[in-house]
C-alpha positions in Angstrom: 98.2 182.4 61.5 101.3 181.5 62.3 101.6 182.9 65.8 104.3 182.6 68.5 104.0 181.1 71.4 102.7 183.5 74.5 101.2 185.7 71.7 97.7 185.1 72.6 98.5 186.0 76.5 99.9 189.7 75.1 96.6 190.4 73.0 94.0 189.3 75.2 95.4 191.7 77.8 95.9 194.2 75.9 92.4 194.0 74.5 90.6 193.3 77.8 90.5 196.8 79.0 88.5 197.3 76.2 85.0 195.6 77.4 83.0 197.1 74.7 84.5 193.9 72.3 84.4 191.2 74.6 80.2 191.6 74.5 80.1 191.8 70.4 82.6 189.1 69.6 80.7 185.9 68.1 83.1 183.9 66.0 87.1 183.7 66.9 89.4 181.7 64.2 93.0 181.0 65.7 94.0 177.9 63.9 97.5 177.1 62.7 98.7 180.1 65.7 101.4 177.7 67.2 99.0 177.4 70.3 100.0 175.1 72.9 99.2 174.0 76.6 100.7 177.2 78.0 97.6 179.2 76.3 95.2 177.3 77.1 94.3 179.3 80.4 93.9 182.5 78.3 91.7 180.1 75.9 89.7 179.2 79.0 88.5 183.2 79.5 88.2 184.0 76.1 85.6 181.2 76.2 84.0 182.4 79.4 82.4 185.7 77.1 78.7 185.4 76.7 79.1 186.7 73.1 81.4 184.0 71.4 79.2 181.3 70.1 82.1 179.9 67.8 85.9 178.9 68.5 88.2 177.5 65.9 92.0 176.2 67.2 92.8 173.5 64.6 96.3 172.7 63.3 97.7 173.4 66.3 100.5 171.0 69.0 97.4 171.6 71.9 97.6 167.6 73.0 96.7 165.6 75.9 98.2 168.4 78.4 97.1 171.0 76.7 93.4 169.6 76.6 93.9 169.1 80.7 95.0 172.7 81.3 91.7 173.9 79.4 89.6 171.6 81.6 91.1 172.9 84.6 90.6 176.7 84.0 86.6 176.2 82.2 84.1 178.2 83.6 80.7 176.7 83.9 77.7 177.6 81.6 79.9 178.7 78.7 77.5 179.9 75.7 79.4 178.4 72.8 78.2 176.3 69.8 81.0 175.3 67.9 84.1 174.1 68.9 86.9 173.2 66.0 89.8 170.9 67.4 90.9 169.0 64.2 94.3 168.7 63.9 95.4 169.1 67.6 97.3 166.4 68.0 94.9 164.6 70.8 96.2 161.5 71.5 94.2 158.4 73.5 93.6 159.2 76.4 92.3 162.8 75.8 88.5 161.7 76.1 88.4 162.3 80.3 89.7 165.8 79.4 87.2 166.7 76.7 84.2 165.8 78.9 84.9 168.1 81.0 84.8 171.0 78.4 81.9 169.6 77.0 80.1 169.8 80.1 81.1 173.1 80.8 79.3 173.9 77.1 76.1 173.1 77.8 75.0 174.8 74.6 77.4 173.1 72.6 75.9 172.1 69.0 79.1 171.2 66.9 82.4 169.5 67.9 84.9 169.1 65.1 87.6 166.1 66.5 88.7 165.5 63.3 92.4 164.0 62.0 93.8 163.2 66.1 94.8 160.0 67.2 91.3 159.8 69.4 90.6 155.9 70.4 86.8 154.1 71.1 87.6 154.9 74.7 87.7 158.7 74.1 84.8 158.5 71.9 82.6 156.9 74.8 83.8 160.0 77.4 82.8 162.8 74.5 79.7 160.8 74.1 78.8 160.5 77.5 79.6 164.6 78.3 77.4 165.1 75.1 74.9 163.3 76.2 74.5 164.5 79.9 74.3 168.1 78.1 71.3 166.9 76.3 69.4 164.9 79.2 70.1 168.6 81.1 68.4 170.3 78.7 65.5 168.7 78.5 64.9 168.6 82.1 65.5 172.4 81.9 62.6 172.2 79.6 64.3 174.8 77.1 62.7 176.2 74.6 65.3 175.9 71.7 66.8 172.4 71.5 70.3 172.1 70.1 71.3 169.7 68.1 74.2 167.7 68.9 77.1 166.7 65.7 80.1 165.0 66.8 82.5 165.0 64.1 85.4 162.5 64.6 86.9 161.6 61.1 90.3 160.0 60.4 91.2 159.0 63.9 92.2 155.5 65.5 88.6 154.6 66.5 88.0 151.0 66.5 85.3 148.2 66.8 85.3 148.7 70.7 83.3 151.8 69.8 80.2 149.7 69.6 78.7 150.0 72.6 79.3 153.6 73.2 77.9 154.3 70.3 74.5 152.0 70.9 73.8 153.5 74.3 74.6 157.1 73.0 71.7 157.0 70.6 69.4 154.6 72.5 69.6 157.3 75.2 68.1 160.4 73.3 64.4 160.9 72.8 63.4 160.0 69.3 62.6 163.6 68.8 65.9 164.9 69.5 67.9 165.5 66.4 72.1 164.3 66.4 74.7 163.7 64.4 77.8 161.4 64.4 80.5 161.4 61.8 82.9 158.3 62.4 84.4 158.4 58.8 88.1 157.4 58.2 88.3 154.9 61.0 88.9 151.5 61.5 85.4 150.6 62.1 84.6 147.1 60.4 81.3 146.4 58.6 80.7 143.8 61.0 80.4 146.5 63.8 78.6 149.1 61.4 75.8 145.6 61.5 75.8 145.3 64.8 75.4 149.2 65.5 72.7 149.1 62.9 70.6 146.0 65.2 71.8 147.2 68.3 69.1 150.4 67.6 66.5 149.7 69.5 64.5 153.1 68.6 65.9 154.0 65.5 64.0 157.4 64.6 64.5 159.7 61.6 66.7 162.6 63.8 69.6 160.0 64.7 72.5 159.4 62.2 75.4 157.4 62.6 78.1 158.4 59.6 80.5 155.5 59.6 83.6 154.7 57.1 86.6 152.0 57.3 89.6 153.9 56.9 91.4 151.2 54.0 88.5 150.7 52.2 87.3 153.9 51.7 83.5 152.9 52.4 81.3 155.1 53.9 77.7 154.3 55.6 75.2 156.6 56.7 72.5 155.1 58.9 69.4 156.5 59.6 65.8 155.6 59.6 65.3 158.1 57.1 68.1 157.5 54.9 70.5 154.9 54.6 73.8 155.6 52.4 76.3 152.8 51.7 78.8 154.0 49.1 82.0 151.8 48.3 85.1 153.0 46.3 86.4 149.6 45.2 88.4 150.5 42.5 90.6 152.2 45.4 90.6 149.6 48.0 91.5 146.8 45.8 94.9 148.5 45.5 95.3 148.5 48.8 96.9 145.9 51.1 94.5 146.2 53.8 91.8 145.9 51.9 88.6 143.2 53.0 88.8 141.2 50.1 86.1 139.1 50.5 84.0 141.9 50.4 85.2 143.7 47.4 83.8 140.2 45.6 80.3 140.1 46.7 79.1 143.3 45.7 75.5 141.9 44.6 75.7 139.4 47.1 76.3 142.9 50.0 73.1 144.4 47.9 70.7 141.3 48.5 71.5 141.7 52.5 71.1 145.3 52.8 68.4 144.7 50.5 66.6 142.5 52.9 67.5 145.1 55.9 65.5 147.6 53.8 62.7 145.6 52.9 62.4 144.7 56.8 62.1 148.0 57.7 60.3 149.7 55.0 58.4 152.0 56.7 61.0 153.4 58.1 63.0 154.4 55.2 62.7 157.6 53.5 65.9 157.7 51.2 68.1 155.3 50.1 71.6 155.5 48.4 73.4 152.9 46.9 75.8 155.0 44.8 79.2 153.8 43.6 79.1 150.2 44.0 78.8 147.4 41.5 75.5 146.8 41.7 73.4 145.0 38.4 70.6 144.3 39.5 70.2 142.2 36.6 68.9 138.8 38.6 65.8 137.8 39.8 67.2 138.0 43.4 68.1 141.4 43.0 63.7 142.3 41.3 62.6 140.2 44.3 64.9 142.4 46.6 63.8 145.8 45.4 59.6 145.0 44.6 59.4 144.3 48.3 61.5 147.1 49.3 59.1 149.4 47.2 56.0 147.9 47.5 52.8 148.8 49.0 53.6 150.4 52.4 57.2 151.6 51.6 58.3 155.0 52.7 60.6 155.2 50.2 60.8 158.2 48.6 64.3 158.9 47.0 66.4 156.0 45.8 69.8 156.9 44.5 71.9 153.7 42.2 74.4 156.1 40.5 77.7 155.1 39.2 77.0 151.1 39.3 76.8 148.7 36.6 73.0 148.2 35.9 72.0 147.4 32.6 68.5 147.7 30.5 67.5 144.6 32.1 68.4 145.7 35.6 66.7 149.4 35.1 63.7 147.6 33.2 63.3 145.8 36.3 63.5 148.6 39.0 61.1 150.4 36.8 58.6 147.4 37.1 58.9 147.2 40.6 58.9 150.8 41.2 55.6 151.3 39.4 53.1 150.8 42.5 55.7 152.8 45.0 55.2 156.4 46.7 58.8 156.9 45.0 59.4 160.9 43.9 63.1 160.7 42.5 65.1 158.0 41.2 68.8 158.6 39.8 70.5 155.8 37.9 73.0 158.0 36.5 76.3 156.9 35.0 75.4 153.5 34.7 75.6 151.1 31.7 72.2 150.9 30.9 72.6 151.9 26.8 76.2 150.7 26.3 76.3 149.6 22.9 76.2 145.8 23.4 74.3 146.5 26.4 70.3 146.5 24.9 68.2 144.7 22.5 64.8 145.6 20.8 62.9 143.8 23.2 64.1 145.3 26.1 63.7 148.7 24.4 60.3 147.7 23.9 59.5 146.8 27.6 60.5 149.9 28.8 58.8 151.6 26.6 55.8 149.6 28.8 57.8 150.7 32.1 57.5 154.3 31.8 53.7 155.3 31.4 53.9 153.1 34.4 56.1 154.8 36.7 54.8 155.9 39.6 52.5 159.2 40.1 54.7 160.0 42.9 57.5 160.4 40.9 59.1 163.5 39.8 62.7 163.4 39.4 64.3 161.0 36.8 67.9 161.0 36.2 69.4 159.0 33.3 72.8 161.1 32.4 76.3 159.5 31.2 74.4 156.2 29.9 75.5 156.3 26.5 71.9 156.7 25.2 72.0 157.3 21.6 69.7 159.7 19.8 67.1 156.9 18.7 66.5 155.3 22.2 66.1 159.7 23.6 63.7 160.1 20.6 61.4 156.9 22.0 61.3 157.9 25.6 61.0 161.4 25.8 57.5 160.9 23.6 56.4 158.8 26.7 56.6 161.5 28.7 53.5 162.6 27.8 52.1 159.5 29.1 53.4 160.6 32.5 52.5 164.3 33.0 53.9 163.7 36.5 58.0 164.1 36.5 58.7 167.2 36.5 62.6 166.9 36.2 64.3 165.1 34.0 68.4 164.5 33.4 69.6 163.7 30.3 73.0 164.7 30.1 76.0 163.5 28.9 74.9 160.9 26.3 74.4 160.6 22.5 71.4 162.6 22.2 71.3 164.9 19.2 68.3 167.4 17.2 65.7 164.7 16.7 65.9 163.7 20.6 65.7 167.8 21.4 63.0 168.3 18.3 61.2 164.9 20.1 61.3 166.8 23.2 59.7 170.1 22.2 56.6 168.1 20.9 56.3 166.6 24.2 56.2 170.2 25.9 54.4 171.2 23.1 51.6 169.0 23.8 51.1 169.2 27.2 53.8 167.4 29.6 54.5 168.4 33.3 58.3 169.1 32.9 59.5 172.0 34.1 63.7 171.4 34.1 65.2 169.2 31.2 69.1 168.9 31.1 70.0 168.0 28.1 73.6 169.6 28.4 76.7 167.3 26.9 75.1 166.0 23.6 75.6 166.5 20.6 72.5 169.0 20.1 73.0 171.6 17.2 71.5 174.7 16.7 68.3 173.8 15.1 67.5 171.0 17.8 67.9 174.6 20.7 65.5 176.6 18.3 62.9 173.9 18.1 63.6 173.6 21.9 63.3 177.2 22.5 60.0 177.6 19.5 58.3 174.8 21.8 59.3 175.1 24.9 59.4 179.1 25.6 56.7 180.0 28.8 56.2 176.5 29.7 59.7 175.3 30.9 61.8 176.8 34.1 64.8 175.7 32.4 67.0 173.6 29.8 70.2 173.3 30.2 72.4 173.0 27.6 76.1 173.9 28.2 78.9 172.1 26.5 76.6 170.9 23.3 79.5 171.5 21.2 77.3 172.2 17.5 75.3 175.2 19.2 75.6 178.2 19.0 75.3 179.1 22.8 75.8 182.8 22.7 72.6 182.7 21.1 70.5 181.0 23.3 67.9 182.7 25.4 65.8 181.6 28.3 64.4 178.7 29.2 67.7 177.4 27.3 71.0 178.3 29.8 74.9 177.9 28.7 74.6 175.8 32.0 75.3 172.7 33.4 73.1 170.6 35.7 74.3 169.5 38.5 72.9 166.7 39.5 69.9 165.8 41.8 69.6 167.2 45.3 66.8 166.2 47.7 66.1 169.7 48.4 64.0 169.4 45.0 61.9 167.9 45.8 60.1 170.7 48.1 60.0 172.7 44.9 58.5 169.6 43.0 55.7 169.5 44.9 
């Protein structure tokens, strides 16, 4: 860490003598060591050791010449996996350079081009070398097959990159797992569309990780999940901005809506977090009943942070009820804001829930603003459907009749095994009832931060814990 220049030369010769650490060393950090072009031969040798599998040289003035010199002194058949050049200053024109390393990494998993000033034309040479690696090894016929991650993020990558991009993916076997991060560029949505039909054989190993650097939108596309998140609220105070966008947000939902519903079967997961989503028309039900309806895939659908109402989550729930879906989080939303619901509504979903599906076994409804009387009415449905086995409802209005409610429900037989119920306004008779009916039949209950109990008192199932919020890895242990 902050190295002088010719100080790597001095060590690695002093060191080399010493062979007995060039065959253990795995993992070598140097960033922020004032490296430049001048060290990049000695760079070039420490690579050429069988042992290293990782090199890390961000934060450093390396540039376009220093790339080159690299290049110039590689070995073939180097052995590493990860190679961290973030912060290099790489500059267009660097791609021809970088290809060459690649190829001289035919093992290379992870490449870290993060925060340079890398253009679409660089992008296509480090996608081309990556790819060569990986039509290599399969004609090798190895048994252990890498998988490829390009991470590019916050570089001057463009709408050119379009092609490149296409012909990477279209060239790998649908088997073949790979990863590409494009976030913090100035890819358009329009591209991101074209990408996205430009797939010809999309499979559930390729992803394509793609943001627009003044927007701050992010989109993951995959045939296993597909993630569009959108921080308005931060790009409409910015000049560059795509206005036109920022005031369509249903109207963006109904078209990727009907890009879902097309390819259904494809579609494993699907997030739609922070946005400004409704979903309180009949467009919007229309859009989501064929997306989950008989044949779907769809198994985790994530709508936090958007603006559905009762309406809008009565509806998903009605649609929902003959999918295969196993978690559904609709998490800070409005759905029990106090002008929000009528008795009516209340009463359908009362309906909606028996109904979910069987599949279904994560239900998050945290940060709603559900008050104690509306937790009291649905938490006695759970015994209606034995099949969700986690439930979040933290961060509402929930106090001891929604927790004494709850420990009937265990009481009298329901399949939950983790309740959060941390953030209310529980007391300490609402955790005794909770620990009196729930002790030996529940995994957990959290309950940090219910500021009228006594937490230093409570004793397992109940934890002085928060939940953190659902995580797809769950689901394994659902089943």
């Amino acid at each position: 860490h902050g190295g002088q220049a010719g100080l790597l030369a001095k060590i690695w010769d002093s060191l080399r003598p010493t062979m007995l650490w060039s065959t253990m060393l795995e993992e070598l950090v140097l960033n922020d060591c004032a490296l430049d072009k001048s060290d990049m031969s000695v760079v070039a040798q420490i690579l050429s050791l069988d042992s290293l599998t990782k090199l890390a040289m961000e934060q450093q003035a390396i540039g376009l010449e220093g790339v080159m010199e690299l290049s110039r002194n590689m070995k073939d058949h180097c052995q590493l996996l990860h190679l961290f050049l973030g912060e290099c200053s790489l500059e267009a024109g660097t791609g021809d350079g970088l290809a060459k390393i690649i190829c001289c990494l035919p093992r290379l998993e992870q490449l870290f081009l993060s925060a340079n000033a890398l253009v679409s034309a660089d992008l296509k040479s480090v996608l081309e070398a990556v790819g060569k690696n990986c039509a290599a090894e399969m004609d090798t016929g190895a048994a252990t097959i890498l998988v490829p991650k390009v991470h590019a993020r916050y570089n001057a990558i463009d709408d050119t990159c379009e092609t490149a991009v296409v012909k990477f993916f279209s060239s790998l076997p649908a088997t073949r797992k790979c990863f590409l991060c494009l976030e913090g560029n100035m890819v358009s949505a329009k591209c991101l569309e074209k990408i996205f039909h430009g797939m010809t054989t999309w499979s559930k190993e390729h992803t394509v990780r793609i943001a627009k650097r003044w927007i701050w939108e992010s989109v993951l596309l995959d045939s296993a999940e597909m993630c569009v998140k959108r921080f308005c609220k931060h790009a409409a105070e910015n000049d560059h901005a795509d206005q036109s966008r920022l005031a369509h947000d249903d109207a963006m939902f109904l078209r990727l809506g009907g890009e879902f519903a097309k390819r259904k079967g494809q579609f494993k997961s699907i997030d739609l977090s922070w946005n400004d989503i409704s979903m309180g028309s009949q467009a919007g039900l229309g859009c989501f009943s064929e997306v989950l309806s008989s044949g779907s895939a769809l198994q985790v659908l994530n709508l936090k942070h958007n603006k559905i109402t009762l309406l809008g989550f009565v509806q998903l729930l009605q649609a929902a009820s003959g999918s295969q879906l196993q978690a559904l989080e609709v998490c800070e939303n409005s759905i029990f804001a106090e002008s929000g619901y009528e008795t009516q509504l209340i009463h359908d979903l009362s309906g909606c829930i028996p109904k979910c599906p069987k599949t279904l076994r994560y239900l998050g409804l945290a940060r709603n603003d559900m008050p104690d009387e509306v937790g009291r009415t649905l938490v006695t449905l759970f015994h209606s459907n034995s099949h969700i086995v986690t439930l979040d409802m933290s961060g509402n209005k929930l106090t001891d009749g929604t927790a004494t409610a709850l420990a009937d429900c265990i009481r009298s037989g329901s399949n939950l095994r983790q309740v959060s119920l941390a953030r209310n306004k529980i007391s300490d008779t609402g955790a005794w009832a909770l620990y009196d009916g729930c002790a030996g039949k529940l995994d957990t209950i959290w309950m940090a931060m219910n500021i009228k109990c006594n937490l230093d008192e409570l004793k397992p199932p109940l934890y002085n814990a928060d939940f953190h919020g659902f995580d797809r890895n769950m689901l394994f242990a659902m089943k």
